[in-house]
C-alpha positions as a LaTeX table, in Angstrom:
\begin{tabular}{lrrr}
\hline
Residue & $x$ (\AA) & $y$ (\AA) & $z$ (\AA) \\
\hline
Unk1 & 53.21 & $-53.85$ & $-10.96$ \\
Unk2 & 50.35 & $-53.19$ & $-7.94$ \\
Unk3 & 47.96 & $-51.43$ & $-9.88$ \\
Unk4 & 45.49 & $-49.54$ & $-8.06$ \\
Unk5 & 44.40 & $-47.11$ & $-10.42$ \\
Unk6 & 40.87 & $-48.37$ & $-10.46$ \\
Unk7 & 37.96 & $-51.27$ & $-10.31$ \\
Unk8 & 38.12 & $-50.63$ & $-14.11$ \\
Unk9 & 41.42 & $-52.18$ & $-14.38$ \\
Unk10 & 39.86 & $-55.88$ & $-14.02$ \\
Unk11 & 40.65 & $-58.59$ & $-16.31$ \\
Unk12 & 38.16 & $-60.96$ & $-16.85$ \\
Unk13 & 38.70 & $-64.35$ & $-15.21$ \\
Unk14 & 39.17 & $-67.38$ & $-16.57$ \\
Unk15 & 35.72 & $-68.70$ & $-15.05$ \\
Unk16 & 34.24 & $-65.83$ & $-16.70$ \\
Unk17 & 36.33 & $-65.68$ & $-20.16$ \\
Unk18 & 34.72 & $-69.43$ & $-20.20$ \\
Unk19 & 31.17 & $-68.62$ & $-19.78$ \\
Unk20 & 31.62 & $-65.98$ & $-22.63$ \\
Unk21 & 32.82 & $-68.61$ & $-25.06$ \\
Unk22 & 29.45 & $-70.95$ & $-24.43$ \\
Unk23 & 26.86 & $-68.26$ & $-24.37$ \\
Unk24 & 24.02 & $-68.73$ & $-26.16$ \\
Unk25 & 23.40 & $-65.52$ & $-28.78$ \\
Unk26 & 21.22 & $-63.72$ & $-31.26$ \\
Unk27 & 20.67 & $-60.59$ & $-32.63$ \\
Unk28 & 20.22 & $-58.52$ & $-29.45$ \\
Unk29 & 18.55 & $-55.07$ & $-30.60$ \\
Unk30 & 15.67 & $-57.61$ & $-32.14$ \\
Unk31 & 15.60 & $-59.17$ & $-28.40$ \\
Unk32 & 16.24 & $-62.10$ & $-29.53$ \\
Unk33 & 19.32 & $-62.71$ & $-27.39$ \\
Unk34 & 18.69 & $-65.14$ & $-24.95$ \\
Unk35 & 21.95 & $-64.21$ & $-22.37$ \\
Unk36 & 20.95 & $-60.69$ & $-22.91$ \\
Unk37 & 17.54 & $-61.16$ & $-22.21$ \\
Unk38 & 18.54 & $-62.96$ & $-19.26$ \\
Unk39 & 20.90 & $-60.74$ & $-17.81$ \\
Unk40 & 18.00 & $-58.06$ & $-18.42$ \\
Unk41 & 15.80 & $-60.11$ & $-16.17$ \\
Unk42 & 17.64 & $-60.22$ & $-13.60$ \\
Unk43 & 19.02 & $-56.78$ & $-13.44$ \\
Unk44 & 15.74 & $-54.99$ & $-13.34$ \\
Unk45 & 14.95 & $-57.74$ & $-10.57$ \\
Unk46 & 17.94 & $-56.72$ & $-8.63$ \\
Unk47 & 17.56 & $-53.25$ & $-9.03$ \\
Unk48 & 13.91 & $-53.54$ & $-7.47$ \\
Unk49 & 12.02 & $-52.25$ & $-10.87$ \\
Unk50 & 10.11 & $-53.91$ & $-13.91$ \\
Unk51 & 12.54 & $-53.92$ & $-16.83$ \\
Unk52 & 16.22 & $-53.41$ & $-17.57$ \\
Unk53 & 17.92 & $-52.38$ & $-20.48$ \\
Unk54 & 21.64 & $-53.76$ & $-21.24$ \\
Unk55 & 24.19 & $-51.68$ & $-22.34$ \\
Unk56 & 27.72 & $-51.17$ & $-23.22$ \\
Unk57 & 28.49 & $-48.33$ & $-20.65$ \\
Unk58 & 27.01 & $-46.70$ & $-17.58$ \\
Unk59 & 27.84 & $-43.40$ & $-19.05$ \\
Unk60 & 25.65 & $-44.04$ & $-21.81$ \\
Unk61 & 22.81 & $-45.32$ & $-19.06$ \\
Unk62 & 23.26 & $-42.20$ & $-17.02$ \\
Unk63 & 22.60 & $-40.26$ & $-20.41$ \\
Unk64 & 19.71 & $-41.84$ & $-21.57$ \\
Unk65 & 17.90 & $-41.55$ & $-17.95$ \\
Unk66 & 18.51 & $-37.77$ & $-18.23$ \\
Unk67 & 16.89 & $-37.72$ & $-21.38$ \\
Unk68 & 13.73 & $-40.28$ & $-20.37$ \\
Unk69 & 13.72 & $-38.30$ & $-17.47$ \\
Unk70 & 13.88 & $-34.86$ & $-18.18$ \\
Unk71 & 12.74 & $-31.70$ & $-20.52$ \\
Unk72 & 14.42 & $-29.20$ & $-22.60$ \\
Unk73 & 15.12 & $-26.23$ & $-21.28$ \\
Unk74 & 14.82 & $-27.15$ & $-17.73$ \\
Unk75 & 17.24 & $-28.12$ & $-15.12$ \\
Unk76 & 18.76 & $-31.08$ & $-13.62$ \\
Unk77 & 19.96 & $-31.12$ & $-9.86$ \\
Unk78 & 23.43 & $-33.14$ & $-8.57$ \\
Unk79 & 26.30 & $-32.44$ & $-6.50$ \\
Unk80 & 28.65 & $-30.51$ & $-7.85$ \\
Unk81 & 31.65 & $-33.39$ & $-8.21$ \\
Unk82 & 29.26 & $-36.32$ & $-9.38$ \\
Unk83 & 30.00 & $-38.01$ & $-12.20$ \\
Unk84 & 27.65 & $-36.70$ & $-14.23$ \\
Unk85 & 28.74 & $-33.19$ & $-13.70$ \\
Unk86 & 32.51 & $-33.62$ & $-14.22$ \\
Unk87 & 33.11 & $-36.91$ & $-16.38$ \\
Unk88 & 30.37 & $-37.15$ & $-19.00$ \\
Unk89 & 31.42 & $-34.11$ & $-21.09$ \\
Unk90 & 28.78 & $-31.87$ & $-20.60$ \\
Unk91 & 26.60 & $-34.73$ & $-21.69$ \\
Unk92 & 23.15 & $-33.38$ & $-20.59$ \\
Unk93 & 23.58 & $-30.30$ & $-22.09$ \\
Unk94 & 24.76 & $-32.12$ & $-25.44$ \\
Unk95 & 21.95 & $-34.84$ & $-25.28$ \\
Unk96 & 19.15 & $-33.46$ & $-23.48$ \\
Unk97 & 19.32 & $-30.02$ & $-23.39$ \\
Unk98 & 19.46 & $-29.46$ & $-19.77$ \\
Unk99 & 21.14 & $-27.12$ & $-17.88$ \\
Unk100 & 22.53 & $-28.42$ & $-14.77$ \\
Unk101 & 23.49 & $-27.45$ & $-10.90$ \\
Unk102 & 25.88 & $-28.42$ & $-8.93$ \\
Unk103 & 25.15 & $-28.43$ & $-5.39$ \\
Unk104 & 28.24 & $-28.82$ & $-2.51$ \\
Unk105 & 27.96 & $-31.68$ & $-0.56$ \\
Unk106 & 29.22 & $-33.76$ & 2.67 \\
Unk107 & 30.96 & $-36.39$ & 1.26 \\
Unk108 & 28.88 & $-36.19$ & $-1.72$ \\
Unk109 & 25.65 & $-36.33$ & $-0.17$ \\
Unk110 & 22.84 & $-33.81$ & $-0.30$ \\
Unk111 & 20.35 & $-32.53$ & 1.91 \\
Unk112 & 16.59 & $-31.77$ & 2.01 \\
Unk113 & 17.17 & $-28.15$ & 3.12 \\
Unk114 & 19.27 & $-27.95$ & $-0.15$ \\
Unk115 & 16.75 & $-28.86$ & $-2.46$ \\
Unk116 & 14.29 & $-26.86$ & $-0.47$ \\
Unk117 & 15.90 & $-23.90$ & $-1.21$ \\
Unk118 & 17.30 & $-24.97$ & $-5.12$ \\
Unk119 & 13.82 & $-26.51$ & $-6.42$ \\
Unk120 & 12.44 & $-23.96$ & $-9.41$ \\
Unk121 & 8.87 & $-24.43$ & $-10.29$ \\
Unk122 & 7.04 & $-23.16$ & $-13.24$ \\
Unk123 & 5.61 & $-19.72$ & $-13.37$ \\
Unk124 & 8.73 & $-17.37$ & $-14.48$ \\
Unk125 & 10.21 & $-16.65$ & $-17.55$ \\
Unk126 & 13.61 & $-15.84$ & $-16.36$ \\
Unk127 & 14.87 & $-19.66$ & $-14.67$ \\
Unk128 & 14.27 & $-22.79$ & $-15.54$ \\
Unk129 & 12.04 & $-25.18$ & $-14.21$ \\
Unk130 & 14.34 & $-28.20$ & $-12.12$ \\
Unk131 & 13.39 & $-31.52$ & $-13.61$ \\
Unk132 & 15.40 & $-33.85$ & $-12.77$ \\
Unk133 & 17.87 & $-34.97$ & $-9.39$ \\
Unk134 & 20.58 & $-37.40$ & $-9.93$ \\
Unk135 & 22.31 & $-39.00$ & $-6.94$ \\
Unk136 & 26.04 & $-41.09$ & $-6.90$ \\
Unk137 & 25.95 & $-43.88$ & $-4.57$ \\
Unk138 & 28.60 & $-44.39$ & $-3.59$ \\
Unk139 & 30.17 & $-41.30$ & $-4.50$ \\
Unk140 & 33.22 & $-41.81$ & $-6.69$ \\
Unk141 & 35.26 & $-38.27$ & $-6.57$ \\
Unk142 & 34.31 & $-38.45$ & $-2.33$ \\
Unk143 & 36.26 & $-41.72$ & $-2.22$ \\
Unk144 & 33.77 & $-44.32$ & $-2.45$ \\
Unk145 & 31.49 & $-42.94$ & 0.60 \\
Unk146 & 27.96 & $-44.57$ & 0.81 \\
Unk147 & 24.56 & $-42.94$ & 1.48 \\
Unk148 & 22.41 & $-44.02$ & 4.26 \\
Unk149 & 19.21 & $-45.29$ & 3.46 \\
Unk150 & 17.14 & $-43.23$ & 5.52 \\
Unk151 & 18.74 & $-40.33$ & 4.49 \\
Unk152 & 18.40 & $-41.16$ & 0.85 \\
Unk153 & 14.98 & $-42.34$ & 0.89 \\
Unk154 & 14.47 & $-38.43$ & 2.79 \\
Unk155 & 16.43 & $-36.73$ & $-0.08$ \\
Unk156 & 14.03 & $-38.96$ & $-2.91$ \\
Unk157 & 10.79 & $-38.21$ & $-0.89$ \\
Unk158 & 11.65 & $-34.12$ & $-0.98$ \\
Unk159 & 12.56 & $-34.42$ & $-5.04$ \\
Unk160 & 9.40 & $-35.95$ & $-5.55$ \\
Unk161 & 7.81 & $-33.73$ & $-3.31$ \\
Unk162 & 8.75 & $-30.94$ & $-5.79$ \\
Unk163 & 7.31 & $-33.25$ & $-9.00$ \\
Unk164 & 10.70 & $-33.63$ & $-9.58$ \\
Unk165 & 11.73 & $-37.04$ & $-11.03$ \\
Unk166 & 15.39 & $-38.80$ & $-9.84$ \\
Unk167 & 17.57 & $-40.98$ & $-11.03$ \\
Unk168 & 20.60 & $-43.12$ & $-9.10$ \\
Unk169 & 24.02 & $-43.26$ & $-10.59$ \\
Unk170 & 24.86 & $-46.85$ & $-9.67$ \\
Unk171 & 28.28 & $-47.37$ & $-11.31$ \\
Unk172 & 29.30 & $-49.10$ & $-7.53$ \\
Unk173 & 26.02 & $-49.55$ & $-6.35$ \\
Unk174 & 27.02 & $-53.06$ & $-5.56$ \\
Unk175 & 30.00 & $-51.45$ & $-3.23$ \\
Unk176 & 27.16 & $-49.72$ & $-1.49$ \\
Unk177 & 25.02 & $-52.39$ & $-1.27$ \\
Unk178 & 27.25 & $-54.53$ & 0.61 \\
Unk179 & 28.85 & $-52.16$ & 2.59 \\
Unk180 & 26.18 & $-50.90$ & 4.07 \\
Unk181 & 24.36 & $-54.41$ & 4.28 \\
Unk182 & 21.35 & $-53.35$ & 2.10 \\
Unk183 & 19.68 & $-55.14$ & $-0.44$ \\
Unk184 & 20.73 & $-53.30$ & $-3.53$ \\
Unk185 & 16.67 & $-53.25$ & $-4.46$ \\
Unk186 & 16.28 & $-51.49$ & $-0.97$ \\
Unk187 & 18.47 & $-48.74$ & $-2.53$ \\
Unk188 & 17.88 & $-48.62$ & $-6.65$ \\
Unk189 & 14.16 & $-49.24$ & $-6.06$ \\
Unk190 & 13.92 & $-45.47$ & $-4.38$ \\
Unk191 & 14.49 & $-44.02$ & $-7.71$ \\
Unk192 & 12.60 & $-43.70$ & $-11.28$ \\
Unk193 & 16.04 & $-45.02$ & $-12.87$ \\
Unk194 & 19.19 & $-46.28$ & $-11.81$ \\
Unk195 & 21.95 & $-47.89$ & $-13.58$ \\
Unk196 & 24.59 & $-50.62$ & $-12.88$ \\
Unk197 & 27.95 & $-50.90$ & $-14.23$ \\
Unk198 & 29.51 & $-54.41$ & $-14.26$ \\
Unk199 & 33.23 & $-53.52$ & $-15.85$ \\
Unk200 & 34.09 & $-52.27$ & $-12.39$ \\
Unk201 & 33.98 & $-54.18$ & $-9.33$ \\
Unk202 & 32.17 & $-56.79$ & $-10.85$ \\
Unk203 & 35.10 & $-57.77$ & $-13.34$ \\
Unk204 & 33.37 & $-57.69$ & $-16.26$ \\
Unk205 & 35.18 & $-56.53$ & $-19.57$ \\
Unk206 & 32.26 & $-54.15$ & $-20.79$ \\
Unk207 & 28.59 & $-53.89$ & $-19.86$ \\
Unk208 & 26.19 & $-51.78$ & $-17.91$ \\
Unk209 & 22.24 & $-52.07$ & $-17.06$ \\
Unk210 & 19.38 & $-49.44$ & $-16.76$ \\
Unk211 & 16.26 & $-50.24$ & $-14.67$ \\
Unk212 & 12.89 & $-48.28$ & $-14.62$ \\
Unk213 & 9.67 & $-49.13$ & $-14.75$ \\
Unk214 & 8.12 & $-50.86$ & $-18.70$ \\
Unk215 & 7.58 & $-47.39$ & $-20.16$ \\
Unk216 & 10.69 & $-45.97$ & $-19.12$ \\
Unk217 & 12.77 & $-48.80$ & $-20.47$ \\
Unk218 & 10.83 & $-48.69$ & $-23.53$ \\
Unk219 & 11.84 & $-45.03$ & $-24.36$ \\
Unk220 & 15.37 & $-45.78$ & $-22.78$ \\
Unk221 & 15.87 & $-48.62$ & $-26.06$ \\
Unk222 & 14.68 & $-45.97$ & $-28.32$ \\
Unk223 & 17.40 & $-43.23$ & $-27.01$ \\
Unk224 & 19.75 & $-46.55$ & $-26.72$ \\
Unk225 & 19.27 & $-46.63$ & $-30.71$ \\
Unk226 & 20.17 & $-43.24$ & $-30.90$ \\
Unk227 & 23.00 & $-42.99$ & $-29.11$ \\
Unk228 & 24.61 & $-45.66$ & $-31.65$ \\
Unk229 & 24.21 & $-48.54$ & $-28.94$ \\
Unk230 & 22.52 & $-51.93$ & $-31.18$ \\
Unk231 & 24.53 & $-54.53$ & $-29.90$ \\
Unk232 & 23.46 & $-57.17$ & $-31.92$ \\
Unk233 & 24.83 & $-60.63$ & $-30.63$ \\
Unk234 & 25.74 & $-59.38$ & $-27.94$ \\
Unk235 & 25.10 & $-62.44$ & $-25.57$ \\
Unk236 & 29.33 & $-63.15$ & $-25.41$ \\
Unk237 & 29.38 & $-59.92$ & $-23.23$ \\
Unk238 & 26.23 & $-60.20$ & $-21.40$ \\
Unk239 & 27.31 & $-63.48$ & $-20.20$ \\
Unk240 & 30.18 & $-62.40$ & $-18.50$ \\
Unk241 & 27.42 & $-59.99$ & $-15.98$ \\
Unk242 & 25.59 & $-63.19$ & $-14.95$ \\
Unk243 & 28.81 & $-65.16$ & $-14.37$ \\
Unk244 & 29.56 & $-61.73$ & $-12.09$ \\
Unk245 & 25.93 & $-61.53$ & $-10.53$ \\
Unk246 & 26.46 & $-65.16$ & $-9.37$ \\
Unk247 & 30.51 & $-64.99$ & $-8.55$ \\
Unk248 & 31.60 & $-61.53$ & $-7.86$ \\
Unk249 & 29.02 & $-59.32$ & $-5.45$ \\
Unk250 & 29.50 & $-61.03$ & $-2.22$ \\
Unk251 & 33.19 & $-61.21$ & $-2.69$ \\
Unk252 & 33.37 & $-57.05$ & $-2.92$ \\
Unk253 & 33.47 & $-57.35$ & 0.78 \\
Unk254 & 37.08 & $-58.48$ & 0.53 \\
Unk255 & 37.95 & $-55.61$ & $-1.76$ \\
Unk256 & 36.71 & $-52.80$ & 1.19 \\
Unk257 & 38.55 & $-55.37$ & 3.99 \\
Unk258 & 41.78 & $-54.97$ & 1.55 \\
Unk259 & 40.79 & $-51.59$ & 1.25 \\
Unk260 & 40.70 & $-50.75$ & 4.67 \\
Unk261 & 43.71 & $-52.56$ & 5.53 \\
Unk262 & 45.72 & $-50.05$ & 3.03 \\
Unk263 & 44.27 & $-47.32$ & 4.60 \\
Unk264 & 45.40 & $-47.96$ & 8.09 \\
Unk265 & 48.28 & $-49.20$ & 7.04 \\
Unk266 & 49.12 & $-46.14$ & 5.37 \\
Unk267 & 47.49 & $-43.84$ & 8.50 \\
Unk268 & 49.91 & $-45.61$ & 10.51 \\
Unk269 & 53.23 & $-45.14$ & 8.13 \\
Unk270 & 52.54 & $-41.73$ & 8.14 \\
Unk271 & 50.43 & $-41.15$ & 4.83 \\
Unk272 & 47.60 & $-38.80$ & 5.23 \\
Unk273 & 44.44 & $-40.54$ & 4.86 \\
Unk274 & 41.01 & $-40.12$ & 5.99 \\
Unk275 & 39.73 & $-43.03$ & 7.34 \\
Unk276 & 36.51 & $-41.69$ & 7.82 \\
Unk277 & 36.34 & $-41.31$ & 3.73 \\
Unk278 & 36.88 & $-45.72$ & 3.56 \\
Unk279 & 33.97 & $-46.91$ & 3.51 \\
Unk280 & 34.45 & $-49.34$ & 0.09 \\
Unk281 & 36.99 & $-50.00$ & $-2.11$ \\
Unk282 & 38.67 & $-46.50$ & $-2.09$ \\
Unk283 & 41.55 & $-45.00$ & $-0.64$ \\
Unk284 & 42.36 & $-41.50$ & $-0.41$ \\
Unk285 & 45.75 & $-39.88$ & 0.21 \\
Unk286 & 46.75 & $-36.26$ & 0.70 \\
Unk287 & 50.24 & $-36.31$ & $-1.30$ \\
Unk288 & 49.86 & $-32.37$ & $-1.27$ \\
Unk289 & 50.33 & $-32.43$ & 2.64 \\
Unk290 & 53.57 & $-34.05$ & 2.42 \\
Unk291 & 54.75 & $-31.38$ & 0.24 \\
Unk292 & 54.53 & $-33.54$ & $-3.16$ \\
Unk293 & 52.15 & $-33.02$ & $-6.47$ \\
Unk294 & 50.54 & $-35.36$ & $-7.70$ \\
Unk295 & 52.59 & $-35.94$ & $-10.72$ \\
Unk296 & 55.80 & $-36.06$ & $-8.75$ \\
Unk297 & 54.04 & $-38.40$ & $-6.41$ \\
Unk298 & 52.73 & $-41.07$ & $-8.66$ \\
Unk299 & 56.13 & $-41.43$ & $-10.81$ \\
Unk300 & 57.46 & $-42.30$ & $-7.19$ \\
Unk301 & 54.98 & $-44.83$ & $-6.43$ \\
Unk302 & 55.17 & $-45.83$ & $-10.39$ \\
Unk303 & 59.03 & $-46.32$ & $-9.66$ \\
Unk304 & 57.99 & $-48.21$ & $-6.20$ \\
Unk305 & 56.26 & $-50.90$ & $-8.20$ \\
Unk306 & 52.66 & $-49.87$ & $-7.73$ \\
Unk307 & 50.04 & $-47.64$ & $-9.69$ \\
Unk308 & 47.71 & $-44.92$ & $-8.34$ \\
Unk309 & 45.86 & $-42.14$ & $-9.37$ \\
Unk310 & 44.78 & $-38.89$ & $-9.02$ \\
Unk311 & 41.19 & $-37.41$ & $-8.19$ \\
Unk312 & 39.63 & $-34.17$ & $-8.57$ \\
Unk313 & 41.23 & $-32.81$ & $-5.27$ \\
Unk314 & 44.07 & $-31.28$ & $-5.35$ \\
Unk315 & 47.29 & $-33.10$ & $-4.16$ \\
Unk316 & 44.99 & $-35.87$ & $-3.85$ \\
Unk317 & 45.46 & $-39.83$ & $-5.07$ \\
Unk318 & 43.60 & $-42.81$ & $-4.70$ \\
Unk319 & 44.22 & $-46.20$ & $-4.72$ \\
Unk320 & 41.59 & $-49.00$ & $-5.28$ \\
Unk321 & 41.18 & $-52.20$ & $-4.51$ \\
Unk322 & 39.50 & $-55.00$ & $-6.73$ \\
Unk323 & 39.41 & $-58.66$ & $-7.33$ \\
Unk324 & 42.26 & $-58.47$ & $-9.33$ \\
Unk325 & 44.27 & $-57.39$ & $-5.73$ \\
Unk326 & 45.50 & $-59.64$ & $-3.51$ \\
Unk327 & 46.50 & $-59.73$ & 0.44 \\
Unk328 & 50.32 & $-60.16$ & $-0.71$ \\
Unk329 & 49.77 & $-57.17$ & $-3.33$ \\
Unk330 & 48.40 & $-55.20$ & $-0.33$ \\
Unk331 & 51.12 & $-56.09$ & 2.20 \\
Unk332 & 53.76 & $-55.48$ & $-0.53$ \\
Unk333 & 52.09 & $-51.99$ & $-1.01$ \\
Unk334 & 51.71 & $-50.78$ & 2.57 \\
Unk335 & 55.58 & $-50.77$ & 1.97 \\
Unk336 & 56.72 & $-49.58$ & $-0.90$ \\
Unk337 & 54.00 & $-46.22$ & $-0.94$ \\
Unk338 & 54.87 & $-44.90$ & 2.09 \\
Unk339 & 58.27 & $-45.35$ & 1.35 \\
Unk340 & 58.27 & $-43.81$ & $-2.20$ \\
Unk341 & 56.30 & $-40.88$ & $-0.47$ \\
Unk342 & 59.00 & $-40.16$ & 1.92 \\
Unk343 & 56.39 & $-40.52$ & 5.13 \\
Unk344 & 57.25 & $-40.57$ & 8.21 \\
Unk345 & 55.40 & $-42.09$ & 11.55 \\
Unk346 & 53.85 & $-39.36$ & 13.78 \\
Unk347 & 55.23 & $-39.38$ & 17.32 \\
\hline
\end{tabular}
């Protein structure tokens, strides 16, 4: 079975599984873990800022930024199919008592003008004040698209024009980083937080990071506490993240080449598919247009020999690519989808 459900779907290598069974550990919420503390090191360096916080999930890092970054009873900013609106269960309502906005964007990006005319200051008693912006990059539910830097760095410098304080949802940011050829610092450094997750693209089993600045990360181990997240020795996991910082970033850019080759393949075989939308490690296709649903289309594919799965638009699938895909998994797939999905080449 091609499975192409997700990054997520990564086993960890043999390479890695080996550097897991060496690490050095100790207890980790006492900081004295030396892999963790390593691994912290070198993510806030990374992610351009002074400290770094390890984690089991980016979820949980998203969560606690919200609630470092923002106040009760005011309002947090992000497009309205990021995944902190419509995969973390209402989680900054739950956690940090903030009600939240979802804007429309291009390929989930957002635009000055749009925060120009959302931004809520103090002064009434009827809306809340907007606290807090949260940006995807790259956007997950938009097919892995990246944002430009100049246009982020625009979007960041209008937030904070507001006294508004933002955070980057990084689950991919390495995707982004090397797509776009950008240092990944370049990009997380823009923002008061950002997190990192390494269980996708990077391979790892479990494991994400939060950067900010020293008094940030020293409320964000506080609200780690809370949300259940003491680790202990949890060096075993922590060195499977630096086996990925030094083994598995670079490589992503075979996952978007693989990536792009299913995508034209695909376009060419008759699938609909926006190649515009490939930018990373995500493929798109319109199952919908070829008169299918999405359930009916991904028992064919199942059948086929290969996995996908859906997204948040309907009659809509996605495959993506990983290091867990190889060029004869890809050729073998530009077969067998197109001809599970019935498509036919375009005259």
């Amino acid at each position: 079975m091609i499975d192409l459900r997700s990054d997520t779907q990564t086993k960890p290598s043999q390479a890695m599984r080996e550097a897991m069974a060496t690490a050095e550990v100790g207890d980790e919420q006492e900081r004295e873990d030396p892999t963790v503390l390593e691994l912290e090191r070198r993510g806030a360096e990374l992610l351009g800022h002074e400290e770094a916080v390890y984690l089991p999930t980016a979820t949980m890092g998203n969560q606690i930024a919200l609630a470092i970054l923002g106040e009760r009873g005011t309002e947090l900013v992000v497009e309205e199919t990021a995944h902190i609106m419509v995969h973390e269960l209402g989680g900054a309502a739950m956690h940090s008592g903030l009600q939240t906005r979802g804007l429309p964007g291009v390929r989930g990006r957002l635009t000055p003008d749009q925060l120009r005319a959302t931004m809520r200051a103090d002064g009434t008693f009827h809306t809340p004040r907007t606290s807090v912006l949260a940006i995807e990059n790259p956007h997950n539910t938009h097919g892995g698209t990246v944002w430009p830097l100049d246009e982020l760095r625009e979007l960041v410098d209008t937030a904070r024009g507001f006294g508004v304080r933002v955070h980057l949802d990084g689950a991919r940011l390495m995707n982004a980083a090397v797509a776009s050829d950008v240092p990944a610092t370049e990009i997380a450094g823009l923002f008061d937080t950002a997190t990192l997750c390494l269980s996708k693209g990077l391979g790892c089993p479990m494991g994400a990071l939060i950067a900010g600045s020293q008094e940030l990360m020293h409320r964000a181990r506080f609200e780690k506490h809370r949300f259940g997240g003491a680790l202990r020795q949890a060096g075993i996991v922590a060195a499977a993240g630096l086996y990925a910082l030094d083994h598995n970033v670079e490589r992503l850019a075979d996952d978007h080449a693989r990536a792009r080759r299913l995508a034209e393949g695909w376009a060419a075989a008759g699938l609909p598919v926006d190649l515009e939308l490939v930018q990373t490690n995500f493929v798109q296709v319109d199952v919908g247009a070829l008169g299918l649903s999405q359930r009916d289309a991904l028992d064919r594919v199942a059948e086929a020999g290969v996995r996908l799965s859906r997204t948040m638009k309907a009659g809509v699938l996605r495959a993506v690519t990983h290091l867990d895909i190889t060029d004869d998994d890809v050729e073998r797939a530009l077969e067998a989808v197109p001809q599970a999905l019935g498509a036919r080449v375009h005259a």
